[in-house]
mmJSON file of the N, C-alpha and C atoms, coordinates in Angstrom:
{"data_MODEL":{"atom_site":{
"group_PDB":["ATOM","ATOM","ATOM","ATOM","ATOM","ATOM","ATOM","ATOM","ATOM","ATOM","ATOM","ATOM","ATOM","ATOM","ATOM","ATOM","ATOM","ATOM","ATOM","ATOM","ATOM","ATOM","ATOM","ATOM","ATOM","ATOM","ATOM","ATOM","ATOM","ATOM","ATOM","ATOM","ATOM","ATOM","ATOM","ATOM","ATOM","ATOM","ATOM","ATOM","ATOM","ATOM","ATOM","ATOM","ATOM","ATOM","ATOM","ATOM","ATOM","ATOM","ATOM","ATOM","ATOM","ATOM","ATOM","ATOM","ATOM","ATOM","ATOM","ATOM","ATOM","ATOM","ATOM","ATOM","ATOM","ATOM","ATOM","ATOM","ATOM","ATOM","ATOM","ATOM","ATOM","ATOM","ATOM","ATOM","ATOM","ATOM","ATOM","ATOM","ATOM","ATOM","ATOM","ATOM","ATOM","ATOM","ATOM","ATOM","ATOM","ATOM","ATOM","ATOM","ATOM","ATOM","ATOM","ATOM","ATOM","ATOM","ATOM","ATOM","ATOM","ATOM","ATOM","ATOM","ATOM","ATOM","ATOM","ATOM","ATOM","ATOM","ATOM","ATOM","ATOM","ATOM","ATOM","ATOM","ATOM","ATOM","ATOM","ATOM","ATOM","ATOM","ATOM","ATOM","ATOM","ATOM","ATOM","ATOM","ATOM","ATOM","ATOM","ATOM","ATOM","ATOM","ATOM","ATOM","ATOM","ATOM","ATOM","ATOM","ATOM","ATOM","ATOM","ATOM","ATOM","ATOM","ATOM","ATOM","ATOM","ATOM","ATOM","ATOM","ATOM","ATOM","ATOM","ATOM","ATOM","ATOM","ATOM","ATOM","ATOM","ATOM","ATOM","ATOM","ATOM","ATOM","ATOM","ATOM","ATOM","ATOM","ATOM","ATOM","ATOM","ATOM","ATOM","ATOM","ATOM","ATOM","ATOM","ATOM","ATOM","ATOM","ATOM","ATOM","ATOM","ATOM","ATOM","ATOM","ATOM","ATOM","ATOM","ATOM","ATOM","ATOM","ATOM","ATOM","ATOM","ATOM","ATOM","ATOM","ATOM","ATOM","ATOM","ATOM","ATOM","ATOM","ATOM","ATOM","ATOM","ATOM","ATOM","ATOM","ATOM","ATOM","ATOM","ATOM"],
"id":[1,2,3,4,5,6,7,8,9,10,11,12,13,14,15,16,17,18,19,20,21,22,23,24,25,26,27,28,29,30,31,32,33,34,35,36,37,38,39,40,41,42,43,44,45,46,47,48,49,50,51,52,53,54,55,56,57,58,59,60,61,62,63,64,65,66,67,68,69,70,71,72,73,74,75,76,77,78,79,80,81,82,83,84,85,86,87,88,89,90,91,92,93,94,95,96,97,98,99,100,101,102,103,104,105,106,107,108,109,110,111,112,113,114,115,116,117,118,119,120,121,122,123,124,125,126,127,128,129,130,131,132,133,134,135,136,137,138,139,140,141,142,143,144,145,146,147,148,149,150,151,152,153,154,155,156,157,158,159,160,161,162,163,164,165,166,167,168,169,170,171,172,173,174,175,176,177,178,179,180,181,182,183,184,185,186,187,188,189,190,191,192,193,194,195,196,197,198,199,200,201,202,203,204,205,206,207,208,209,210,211,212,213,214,215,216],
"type_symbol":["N","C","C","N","C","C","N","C","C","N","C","C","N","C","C","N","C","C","N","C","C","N","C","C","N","C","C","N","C","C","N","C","C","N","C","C","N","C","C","N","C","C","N","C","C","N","C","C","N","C","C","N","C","C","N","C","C","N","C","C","N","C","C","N","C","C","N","C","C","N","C","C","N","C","C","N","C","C","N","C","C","N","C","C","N","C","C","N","C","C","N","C","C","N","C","C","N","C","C","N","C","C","N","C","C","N","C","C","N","C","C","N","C","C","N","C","C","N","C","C","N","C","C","N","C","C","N","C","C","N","C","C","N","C","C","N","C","C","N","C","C","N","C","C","N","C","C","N","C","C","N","C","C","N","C","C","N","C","C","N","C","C","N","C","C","N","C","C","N","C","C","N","C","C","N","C","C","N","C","C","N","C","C","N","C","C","N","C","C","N","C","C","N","C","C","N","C","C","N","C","C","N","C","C","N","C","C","N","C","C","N","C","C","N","C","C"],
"label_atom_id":["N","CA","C","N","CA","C","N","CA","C","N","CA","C","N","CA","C","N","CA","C","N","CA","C","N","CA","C","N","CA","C","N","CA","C","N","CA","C","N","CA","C","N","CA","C","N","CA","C","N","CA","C","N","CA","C","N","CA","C","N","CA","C","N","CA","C","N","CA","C","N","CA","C","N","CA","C","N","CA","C","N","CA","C","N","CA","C","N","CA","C","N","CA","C","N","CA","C","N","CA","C","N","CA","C","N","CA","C","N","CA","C","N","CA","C","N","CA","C","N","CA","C","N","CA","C","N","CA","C","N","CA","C","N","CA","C","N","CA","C","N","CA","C","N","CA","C","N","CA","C","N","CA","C","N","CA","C","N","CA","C","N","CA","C","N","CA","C","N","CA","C","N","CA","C","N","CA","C","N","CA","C","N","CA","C","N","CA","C","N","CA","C","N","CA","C","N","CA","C","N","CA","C","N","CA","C","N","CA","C","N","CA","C","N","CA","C","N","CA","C","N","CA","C","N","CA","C","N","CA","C","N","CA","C","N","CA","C","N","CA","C","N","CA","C","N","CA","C","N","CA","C"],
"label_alt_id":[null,null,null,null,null,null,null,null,null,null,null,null,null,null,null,null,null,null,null,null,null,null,null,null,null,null,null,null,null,null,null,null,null,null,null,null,null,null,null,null,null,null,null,null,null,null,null,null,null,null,null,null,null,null,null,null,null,null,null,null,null,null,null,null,null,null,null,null,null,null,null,null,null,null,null,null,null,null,null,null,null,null,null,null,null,null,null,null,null,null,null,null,null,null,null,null,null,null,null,null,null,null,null,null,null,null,null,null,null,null,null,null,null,null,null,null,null,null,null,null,null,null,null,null,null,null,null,null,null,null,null,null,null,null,null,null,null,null,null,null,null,null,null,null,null,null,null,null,null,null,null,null,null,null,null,null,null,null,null,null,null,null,null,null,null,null,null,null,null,null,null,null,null,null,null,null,null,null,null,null,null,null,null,null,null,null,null,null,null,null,null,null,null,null,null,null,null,null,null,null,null,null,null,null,null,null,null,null,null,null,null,null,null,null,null,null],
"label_comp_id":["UNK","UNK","UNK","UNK","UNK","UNK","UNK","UNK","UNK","UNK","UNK","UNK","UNK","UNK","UNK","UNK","UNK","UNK","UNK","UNK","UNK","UNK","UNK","UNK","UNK","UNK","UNK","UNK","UNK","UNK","UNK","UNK","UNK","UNK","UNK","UNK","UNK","UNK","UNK","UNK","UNK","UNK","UNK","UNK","UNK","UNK","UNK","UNK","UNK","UNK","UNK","UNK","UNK","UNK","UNK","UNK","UNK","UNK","UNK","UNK","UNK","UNK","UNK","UNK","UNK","UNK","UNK","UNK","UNK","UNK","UNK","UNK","UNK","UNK","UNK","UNK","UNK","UNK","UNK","UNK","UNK","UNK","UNK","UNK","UNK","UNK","UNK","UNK","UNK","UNK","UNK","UNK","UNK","UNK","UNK","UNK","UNK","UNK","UNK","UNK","UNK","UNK","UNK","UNK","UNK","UNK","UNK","UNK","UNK","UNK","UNK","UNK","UNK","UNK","UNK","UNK","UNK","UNK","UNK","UNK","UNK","UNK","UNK","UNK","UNK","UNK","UNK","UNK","UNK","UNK","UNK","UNK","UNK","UNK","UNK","UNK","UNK","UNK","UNK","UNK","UNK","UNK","UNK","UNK","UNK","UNK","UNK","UNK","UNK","UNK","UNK","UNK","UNK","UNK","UNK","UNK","UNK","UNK","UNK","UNK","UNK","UNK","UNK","UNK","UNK","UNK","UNK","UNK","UNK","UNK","UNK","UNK","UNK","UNK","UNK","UNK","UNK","UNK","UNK","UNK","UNK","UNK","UNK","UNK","UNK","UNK","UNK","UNK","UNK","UNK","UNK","UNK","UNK","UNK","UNK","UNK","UNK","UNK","UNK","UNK","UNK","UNK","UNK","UNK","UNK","UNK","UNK","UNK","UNK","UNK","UNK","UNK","UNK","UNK","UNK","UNK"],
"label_asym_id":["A","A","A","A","A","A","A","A","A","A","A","A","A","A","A","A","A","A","A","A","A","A","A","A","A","A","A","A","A","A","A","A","A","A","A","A","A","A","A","A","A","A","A","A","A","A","A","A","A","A","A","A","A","A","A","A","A","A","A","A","A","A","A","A","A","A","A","A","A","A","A","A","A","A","A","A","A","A","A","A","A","A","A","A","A","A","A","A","A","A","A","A","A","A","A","A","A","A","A","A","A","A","A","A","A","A","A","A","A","A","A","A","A","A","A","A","A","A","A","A","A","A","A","A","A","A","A","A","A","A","A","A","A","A","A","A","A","A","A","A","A","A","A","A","A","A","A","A","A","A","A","A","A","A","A","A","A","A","A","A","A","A","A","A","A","A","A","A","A","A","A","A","A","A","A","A","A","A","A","A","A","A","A","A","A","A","A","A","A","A","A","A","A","A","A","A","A","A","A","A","A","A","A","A","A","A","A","A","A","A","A","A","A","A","A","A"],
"label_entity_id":["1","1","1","1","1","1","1","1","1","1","1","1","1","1","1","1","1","1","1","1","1","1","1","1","1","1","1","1","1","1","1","1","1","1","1","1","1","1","1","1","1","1","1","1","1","1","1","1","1","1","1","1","1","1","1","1","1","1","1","1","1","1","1","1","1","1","1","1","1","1","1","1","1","1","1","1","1","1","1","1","1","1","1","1","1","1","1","1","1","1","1","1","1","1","1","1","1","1","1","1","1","1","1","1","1","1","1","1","1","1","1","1","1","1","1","1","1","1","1","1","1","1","1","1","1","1","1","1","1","1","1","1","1","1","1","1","1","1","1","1","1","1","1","1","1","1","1","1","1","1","1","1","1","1","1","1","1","1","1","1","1","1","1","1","1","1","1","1","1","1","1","1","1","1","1","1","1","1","1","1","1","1","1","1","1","1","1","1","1","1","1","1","1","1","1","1","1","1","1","1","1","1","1","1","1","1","1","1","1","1","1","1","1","1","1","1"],
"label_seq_id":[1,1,1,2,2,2,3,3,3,4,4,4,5,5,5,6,6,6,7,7,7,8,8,8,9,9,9,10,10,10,11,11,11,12,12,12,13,13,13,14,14,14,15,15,15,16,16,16,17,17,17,18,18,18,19,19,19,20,20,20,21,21,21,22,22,22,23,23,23,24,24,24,25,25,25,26,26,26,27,27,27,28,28,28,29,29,29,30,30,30,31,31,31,32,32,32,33,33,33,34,34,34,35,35,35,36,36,36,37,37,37,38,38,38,39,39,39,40,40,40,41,41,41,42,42,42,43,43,43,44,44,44,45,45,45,46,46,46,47,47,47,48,48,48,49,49,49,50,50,50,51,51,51,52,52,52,53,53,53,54,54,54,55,55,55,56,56,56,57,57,57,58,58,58,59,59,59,60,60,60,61,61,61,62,62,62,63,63,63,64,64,64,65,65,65,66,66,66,67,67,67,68,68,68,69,69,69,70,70,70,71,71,71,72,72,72],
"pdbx_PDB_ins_code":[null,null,null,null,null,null,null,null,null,null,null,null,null,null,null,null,null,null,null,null,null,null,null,null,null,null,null,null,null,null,null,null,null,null,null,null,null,null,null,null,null,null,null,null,null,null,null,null,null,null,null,null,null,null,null,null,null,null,null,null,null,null,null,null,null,null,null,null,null,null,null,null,null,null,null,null,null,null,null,null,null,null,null,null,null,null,null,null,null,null,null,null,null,null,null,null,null,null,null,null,null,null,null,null,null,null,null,null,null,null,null,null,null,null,null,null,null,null,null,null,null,null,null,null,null,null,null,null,null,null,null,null,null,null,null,null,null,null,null,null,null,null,null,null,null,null,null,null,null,null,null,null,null,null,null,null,null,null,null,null,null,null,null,null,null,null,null,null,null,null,null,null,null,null,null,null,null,null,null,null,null,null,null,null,null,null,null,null,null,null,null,null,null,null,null,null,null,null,null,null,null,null,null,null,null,null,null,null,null,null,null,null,null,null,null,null],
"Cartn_x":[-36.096,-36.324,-35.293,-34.901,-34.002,-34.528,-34.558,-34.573,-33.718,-32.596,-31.702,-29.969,-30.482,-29.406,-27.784,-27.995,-26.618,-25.689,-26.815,-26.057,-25.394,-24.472,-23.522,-24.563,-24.139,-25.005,-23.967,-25.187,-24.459,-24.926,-23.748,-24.199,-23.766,-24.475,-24.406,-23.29,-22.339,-21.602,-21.453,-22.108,-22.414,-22.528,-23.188,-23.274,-21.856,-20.961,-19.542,-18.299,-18.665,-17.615,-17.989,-16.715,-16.625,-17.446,-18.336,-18.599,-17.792,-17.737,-16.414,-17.075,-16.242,-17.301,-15.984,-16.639,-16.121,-16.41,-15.269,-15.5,-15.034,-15.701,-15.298,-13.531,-13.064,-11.831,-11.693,-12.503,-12.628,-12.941,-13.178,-13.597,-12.704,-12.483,-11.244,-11.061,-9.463,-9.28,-9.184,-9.052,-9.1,-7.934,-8.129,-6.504,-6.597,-7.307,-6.948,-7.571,-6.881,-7.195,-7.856,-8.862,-8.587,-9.751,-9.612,-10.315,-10.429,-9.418,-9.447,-10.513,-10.941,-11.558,-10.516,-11.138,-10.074,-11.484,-11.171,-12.05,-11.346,-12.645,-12.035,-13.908,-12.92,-14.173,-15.055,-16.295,-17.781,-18.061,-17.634,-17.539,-17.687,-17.305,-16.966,-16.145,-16.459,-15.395,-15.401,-14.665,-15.155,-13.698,-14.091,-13.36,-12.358,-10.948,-10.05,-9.054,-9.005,-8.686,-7.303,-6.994,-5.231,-5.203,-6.101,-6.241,-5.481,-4.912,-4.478,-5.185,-4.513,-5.829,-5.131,-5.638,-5.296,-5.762,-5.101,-5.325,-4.579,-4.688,-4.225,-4.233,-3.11,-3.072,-4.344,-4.597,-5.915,-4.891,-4.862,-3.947,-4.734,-6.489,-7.535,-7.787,-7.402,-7.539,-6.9,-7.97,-7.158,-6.491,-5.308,-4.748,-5.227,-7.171,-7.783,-8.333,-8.162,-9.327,-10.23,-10.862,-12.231,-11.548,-12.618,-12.226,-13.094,-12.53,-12.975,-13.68,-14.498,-15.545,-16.15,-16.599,-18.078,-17.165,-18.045,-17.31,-18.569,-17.442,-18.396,-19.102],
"Cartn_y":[-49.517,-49.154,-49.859,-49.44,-49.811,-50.751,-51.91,-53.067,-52.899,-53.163,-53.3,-52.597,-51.862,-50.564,-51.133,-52.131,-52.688,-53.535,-54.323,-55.372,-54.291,-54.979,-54.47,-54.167,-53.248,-53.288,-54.644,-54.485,-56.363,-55.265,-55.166,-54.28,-55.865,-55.598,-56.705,-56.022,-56.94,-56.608,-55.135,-55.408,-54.051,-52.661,-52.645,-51.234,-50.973,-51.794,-51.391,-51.365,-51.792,-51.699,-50.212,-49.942,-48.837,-49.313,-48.289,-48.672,-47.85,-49.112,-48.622,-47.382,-46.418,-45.794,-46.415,-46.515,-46.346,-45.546,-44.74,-43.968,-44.224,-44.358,-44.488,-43.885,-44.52,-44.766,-43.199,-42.743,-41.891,-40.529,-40.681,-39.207,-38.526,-37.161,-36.533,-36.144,-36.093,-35.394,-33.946,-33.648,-32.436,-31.534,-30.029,-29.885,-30.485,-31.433,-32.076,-30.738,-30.517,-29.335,-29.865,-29.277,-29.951,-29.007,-28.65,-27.958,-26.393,-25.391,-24.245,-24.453,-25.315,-25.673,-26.383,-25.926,-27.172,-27.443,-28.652,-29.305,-29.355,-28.804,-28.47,-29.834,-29.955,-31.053,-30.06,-30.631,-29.916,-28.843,-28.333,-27.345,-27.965,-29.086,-29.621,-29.042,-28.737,-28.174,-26.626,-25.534,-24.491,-23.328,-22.44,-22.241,-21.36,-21.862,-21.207,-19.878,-19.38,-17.647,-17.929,-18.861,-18.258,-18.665,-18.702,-18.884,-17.333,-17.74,-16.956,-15.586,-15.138,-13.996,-12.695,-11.733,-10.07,-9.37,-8.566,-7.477,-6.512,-5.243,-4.172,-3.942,-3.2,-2.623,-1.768,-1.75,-0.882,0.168,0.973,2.245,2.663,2.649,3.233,1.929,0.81,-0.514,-0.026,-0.08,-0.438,-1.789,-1.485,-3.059,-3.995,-3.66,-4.975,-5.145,-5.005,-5.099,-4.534,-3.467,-2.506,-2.123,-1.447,-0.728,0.95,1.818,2.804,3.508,4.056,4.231,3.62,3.567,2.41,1.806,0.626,-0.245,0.603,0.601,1.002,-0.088],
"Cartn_z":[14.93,16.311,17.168,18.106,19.397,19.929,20.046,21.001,22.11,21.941,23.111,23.538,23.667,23.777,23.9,25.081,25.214,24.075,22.994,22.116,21.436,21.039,19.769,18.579,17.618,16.648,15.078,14.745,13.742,12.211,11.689,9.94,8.835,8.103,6.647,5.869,5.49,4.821,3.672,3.139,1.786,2.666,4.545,4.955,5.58,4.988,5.868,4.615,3.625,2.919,1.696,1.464,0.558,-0.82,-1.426,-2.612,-3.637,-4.861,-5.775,-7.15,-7.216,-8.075,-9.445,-10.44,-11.641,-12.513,-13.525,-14.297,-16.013,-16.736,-17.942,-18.666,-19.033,-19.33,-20.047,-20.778,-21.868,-20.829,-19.946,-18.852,-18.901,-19.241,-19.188,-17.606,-17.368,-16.536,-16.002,-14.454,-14.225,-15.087,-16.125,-16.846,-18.105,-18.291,-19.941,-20.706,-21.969,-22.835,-24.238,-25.554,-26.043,-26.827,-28.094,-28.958,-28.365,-27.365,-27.215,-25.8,-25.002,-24.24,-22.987,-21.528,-20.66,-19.727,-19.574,-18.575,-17.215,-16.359,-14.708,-14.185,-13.289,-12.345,-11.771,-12.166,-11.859,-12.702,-13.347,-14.5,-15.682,-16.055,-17.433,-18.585,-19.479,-20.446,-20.364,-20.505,-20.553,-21.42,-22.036,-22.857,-21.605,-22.302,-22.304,-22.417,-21.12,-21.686,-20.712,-20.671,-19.941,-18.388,-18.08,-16.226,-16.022,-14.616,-14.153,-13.147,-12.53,-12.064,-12.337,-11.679,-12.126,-10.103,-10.175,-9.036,-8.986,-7.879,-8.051,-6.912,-6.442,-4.647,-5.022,-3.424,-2.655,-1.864,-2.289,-0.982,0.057,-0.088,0.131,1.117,1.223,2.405,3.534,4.678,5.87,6.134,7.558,7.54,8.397,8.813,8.877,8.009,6.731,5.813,5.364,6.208,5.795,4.887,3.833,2.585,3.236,3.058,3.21,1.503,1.672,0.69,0.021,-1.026,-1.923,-3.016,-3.384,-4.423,-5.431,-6.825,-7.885,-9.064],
"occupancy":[1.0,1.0,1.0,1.0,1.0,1.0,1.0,1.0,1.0,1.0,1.0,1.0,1.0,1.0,1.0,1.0,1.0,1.0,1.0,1.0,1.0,1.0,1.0,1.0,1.0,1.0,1.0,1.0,1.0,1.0,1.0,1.0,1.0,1.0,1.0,1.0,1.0,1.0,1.0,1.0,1.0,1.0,1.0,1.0,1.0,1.0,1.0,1.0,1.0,1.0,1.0,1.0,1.0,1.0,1.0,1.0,1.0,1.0,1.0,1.0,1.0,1.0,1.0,1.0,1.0,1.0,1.0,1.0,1.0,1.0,1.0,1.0,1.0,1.0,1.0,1.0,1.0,1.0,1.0,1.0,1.0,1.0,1.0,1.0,1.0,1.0,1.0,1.0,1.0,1.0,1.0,1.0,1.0,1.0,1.0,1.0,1.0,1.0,1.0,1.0,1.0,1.0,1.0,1.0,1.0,1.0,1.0,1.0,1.0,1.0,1.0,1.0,1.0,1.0,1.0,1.0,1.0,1.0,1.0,1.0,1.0,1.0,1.0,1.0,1.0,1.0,1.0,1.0,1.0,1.0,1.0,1.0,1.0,1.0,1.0,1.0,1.0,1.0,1.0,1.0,1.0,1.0,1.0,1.0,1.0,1.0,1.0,1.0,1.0,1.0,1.0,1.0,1.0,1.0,1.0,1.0,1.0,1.0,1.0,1.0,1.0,1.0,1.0,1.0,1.0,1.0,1.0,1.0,1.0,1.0,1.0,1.0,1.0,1.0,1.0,1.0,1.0,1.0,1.0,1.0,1.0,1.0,1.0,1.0,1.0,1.0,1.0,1.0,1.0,1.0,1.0,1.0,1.0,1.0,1.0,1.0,1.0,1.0,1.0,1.0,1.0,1.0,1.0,1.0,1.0,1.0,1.0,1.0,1.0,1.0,1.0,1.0,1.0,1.0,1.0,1.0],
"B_iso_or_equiv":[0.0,0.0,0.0,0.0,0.0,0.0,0.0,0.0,0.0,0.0,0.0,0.0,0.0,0.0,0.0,0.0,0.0,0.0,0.0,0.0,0.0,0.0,0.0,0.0,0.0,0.0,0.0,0.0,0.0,0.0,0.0,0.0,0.0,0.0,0.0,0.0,0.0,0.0,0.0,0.0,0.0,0.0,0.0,0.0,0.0,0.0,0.0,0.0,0.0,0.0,0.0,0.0,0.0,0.0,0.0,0.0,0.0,0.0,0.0,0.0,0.0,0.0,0.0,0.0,0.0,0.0,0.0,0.0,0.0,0.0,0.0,0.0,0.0,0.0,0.0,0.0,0.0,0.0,0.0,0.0,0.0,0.0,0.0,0.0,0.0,0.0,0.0,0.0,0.0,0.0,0.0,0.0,0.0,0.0,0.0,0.0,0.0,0.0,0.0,0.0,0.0,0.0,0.0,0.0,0.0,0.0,0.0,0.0,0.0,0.0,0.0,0.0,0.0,0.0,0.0,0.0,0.0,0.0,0.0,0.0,0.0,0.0,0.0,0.0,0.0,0.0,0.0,0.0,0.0,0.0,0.0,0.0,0.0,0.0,0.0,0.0,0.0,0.0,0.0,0.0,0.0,0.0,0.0,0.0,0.0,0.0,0.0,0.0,0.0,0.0,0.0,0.0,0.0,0.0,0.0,0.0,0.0,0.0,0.0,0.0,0.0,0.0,0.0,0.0,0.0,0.0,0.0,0.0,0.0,0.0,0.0,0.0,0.0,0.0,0.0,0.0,0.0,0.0,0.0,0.0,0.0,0.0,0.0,0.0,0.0,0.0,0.0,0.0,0.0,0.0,0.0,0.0,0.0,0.0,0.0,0.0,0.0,0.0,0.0,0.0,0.0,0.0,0.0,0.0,0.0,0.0,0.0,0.0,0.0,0.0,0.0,0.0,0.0,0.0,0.0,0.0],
"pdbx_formal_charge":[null,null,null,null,null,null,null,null,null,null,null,null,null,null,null,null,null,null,null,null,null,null,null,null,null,null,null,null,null,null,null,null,null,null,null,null,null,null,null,null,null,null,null,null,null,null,null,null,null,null,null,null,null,null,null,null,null,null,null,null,null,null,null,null,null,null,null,null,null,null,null,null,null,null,null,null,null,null,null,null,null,null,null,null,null,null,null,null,null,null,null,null,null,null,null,null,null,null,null,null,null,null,null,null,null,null,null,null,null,null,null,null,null,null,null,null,null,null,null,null,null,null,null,null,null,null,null,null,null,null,null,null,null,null,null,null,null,null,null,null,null,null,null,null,null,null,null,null,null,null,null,null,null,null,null,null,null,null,null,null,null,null,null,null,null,null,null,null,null,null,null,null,null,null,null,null,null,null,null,null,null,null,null,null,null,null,null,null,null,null,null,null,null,null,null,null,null,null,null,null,null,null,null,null,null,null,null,null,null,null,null,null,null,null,null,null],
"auth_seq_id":[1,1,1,2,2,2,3,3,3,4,4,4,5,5,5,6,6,6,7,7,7,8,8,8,9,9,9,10,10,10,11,11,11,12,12,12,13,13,13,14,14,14,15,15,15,16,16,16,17,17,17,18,18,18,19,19,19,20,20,20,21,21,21,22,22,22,23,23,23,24,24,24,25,25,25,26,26,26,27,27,27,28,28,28,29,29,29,30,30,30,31,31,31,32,32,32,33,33,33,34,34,34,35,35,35,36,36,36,37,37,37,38,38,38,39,39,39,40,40,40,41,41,41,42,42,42,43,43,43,44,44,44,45,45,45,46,46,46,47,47,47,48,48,48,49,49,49,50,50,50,51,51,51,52,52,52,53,53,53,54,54,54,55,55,55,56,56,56,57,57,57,58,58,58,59,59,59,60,60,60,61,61,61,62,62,62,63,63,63,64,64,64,65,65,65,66,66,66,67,67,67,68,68,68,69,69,69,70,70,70,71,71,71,72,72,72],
"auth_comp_id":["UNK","UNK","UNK","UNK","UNK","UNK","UNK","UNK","UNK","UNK","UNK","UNK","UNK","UNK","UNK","UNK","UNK","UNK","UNK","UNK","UNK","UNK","UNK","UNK","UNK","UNK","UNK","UNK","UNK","UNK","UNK","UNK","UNK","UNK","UNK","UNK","UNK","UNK","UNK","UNK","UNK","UNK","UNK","UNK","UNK","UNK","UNK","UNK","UNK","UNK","UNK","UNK","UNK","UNK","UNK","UNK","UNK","UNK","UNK","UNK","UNK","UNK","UNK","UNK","UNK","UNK","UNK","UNK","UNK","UNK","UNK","UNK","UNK","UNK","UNK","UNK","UNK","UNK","UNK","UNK","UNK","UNK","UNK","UNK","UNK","UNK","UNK","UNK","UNK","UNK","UNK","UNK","UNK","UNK","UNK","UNK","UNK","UNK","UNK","UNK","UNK","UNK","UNK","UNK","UNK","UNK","UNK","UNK","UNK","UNK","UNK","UNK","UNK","UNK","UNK","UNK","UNK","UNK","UNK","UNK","UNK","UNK","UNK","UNK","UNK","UNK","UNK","UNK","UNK","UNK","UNK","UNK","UNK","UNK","UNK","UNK","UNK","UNK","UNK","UNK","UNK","UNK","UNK","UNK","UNK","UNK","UNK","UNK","UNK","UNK","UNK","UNK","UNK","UNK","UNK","UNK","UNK","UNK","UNK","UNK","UNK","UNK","UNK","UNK","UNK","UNK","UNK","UNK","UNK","UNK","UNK","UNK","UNK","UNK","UNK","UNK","UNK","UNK","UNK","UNK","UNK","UNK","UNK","UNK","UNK","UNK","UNK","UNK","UNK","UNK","UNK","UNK","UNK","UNK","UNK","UNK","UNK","UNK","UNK","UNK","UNK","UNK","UNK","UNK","UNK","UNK","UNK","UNK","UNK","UNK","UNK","UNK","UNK","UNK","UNK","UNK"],
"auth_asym_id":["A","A","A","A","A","A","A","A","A","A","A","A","A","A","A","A","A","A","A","A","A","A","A","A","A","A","A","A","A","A","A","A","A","A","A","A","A","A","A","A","A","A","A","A","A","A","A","A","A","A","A","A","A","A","A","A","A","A","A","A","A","A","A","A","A","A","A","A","A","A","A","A","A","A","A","A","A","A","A","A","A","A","A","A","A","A","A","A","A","A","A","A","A","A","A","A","A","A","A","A","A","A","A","A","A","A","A","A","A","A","A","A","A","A","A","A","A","A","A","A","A","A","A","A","A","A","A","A","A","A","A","A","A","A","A","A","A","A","A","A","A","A","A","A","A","A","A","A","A","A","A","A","A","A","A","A","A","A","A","A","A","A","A","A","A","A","A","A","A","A","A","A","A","A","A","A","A","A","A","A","A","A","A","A","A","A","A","A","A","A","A","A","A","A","A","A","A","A","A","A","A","A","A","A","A","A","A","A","A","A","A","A","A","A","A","A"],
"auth_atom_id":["N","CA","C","N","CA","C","N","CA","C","N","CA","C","N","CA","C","N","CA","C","N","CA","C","N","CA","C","N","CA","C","N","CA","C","N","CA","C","N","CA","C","N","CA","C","N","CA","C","N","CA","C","N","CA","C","N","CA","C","N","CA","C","N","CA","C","N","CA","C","N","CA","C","N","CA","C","N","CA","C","N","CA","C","N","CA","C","N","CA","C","N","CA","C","N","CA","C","N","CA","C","N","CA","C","N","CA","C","N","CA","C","N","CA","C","N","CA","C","N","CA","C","N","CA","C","N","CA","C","N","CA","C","N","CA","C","N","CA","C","N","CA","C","N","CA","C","N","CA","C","N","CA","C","N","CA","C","N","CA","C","N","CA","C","N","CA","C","N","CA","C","N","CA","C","N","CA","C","N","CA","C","N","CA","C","N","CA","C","N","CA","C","N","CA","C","N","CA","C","N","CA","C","N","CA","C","N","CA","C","N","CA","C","N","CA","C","N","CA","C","N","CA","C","N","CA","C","N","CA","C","N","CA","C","N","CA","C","N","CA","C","N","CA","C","N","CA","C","N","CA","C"],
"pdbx_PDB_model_num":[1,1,1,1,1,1,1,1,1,1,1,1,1,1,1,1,1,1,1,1,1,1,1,1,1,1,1,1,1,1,1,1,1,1,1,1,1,1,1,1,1,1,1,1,1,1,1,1,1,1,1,1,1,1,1,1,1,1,1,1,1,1,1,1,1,1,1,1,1,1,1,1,1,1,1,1,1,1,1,1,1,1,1,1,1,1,1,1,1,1,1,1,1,1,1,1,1,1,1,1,1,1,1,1,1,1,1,1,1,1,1,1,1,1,1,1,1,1,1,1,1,1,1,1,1,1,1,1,1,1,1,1,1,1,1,1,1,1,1,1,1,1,1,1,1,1,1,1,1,1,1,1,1,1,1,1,1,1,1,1,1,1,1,1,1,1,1,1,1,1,1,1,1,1,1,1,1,1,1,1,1,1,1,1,1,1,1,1,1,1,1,1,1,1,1,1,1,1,1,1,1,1,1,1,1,1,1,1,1,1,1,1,1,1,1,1]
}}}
């Protein structure tokens, strides 16, 4: 509760300093590959098909964006 609006507020050490996270030496990184598998952060390991993406012009796009007719 608020006592006294005007004082400064006074924090204990530990609510002002950064806490350190540590991670085991052995954690792979984001990209490390390793049995046909690559590990991406928050995903964890997940198999491997190439990355990359794929698309195809829309002729049928207007040039704000609407798509004229239904997605199938």
């Amino acid at each position: 509760m608020l006592t006294n609006p005007d004082a400064e507020p006074i924090y204990k050490p530990e609510q002002t300093e950064p806490q350190q996270t540590e991670f085991p030496s052995d954690t792979p990184k984001h990209g490390d590959t390793k049995d046909g598998k690559i590990y991406i952060n928050g995903f964890g390991w997940v198999v491997d098909e190439g990355g990359g993406g794929s698309g195809e012009p829309a002729p049928d796009m207007y040039e704000n964006g609407n798509k004229i007719g239904s997605f199938g």
